[in-house]
C-alpha positions in Angstrom: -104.6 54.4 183.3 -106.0 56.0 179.8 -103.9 56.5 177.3 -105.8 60.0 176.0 -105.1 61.4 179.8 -101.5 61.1 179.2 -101.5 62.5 175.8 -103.8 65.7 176.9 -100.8 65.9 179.8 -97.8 65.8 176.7 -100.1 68.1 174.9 -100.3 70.6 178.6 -96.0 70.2 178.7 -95.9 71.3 174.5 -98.2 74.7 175.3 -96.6 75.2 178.6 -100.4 76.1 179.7 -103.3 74.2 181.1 -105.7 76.7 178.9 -103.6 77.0 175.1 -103.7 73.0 175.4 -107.3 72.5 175.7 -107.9 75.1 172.9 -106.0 72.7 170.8 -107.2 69.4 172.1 -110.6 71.0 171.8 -111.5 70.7 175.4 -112.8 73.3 178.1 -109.9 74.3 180.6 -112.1 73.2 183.6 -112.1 69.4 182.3 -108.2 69.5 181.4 -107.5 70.6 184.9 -109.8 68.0 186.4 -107.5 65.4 184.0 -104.6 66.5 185.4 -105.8 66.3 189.3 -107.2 63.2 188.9 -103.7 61.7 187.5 -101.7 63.3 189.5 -103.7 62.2 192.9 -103.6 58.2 190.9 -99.9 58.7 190.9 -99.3 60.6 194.0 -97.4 63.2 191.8 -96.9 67.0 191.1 -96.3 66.4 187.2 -96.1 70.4 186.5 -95.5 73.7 188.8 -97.8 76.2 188.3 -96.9 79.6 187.7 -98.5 83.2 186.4 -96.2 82.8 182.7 -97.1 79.2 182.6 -96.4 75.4 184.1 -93.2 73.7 183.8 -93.0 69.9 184.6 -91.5 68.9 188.1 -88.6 66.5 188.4 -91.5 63.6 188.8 -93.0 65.5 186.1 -90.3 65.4 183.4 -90.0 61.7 184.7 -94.0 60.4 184.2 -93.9 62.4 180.5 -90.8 60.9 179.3 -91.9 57.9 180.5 -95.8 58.1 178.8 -94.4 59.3 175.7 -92.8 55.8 175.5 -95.6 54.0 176.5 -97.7 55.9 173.8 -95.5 55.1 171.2 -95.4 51.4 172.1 -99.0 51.2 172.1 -99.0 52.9 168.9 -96.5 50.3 167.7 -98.8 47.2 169.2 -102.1 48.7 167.5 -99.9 49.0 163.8 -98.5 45.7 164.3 -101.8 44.1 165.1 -103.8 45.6 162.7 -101.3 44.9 159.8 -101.9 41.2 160.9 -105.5 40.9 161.5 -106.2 38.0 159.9 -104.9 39.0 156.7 -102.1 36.8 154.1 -99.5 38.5 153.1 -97.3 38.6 149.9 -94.3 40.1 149.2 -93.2 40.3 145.9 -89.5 41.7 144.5 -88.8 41.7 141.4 -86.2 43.4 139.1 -87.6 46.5 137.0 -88.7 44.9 134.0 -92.3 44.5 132.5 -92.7 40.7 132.7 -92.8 40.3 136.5 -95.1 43.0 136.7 -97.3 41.7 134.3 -97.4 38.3 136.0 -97.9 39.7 139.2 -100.5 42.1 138.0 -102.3 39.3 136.4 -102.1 36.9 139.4 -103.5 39.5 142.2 -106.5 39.6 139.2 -106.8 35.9 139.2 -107.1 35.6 143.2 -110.7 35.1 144.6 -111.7 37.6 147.3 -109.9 36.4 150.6 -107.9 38.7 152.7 -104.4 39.2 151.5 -101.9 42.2 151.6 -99.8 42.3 148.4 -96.2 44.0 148.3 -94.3 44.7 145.1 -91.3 46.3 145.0 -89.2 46.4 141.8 -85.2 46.7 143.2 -82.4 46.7 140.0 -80.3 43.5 138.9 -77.6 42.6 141.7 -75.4 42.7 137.9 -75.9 45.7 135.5 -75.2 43.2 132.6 -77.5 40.6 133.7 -80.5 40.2 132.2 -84.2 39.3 134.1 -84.5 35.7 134.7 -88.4 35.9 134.3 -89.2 35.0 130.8 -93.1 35.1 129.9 -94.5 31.6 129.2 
């Protein structure tokens, strides 16, 4: 299975032709075609009907596309996931909006030596409009 066949067949379903989709996917017609034998003899599958205004998927058709749409998105989601993680720290930092925690955390990300680390800052408001920030500089 390869993950670009199935997305130059979603790219086939969203032109509704074999020849507009490898305009777009920058490929010859011949070679898009060839793709789409070779996975549907793999599968033992008729993913679209060919016809002279176009190709529509088959019932087995709608099936496989719906289902490598998922699987594309899941390895999309793996590949984010996996690279976010890749051997990096991570530091999350939230803060109400006030200059003294930004100034500290500014100052800290200055003061760290060069190791792998993802930093995060969001500034979110007081959980009480009357309450002041608890961070006082030292």
């Amino acid at each position: 299975m390869n993950l670009q066949h199935l997305e130059y067949l979603i790219e086939i379903e969203n032109c509704g032709s074999i020849s507009k989709a490898a305009r777009r996917l920058f490929v010859t017609q011949p070679y898009l075609s060839r793709i789409l034998k070779e996975v549907e003899s793999e599968y033992g599958i008729t993913v679209f009907t060919r016809e002279k205004t176009g190709i529509t998927p088959t019932d087995s058709g709608r099936l496989f596309l719906d289902m490598a749409r998922d699987l594309l998105d899941d390895a999309g989601n793996f590949q984010r996931i996996f690279r976010e993680r890749a051997d990096h720290y991570r530091l999350r930092v939230s803060a109400c909006t006030c200059s003294h925690p930004n100034d500290a955390f500014i100052r800290m990300v200055k003061s760290i030596p060069d190791i792998p680390l993802r930093f995060s800052y969001r500034e979110s408001s007081p959980p009480h409009r009357h309450r002041r920030c608890l961070f006082q500089p030292g």
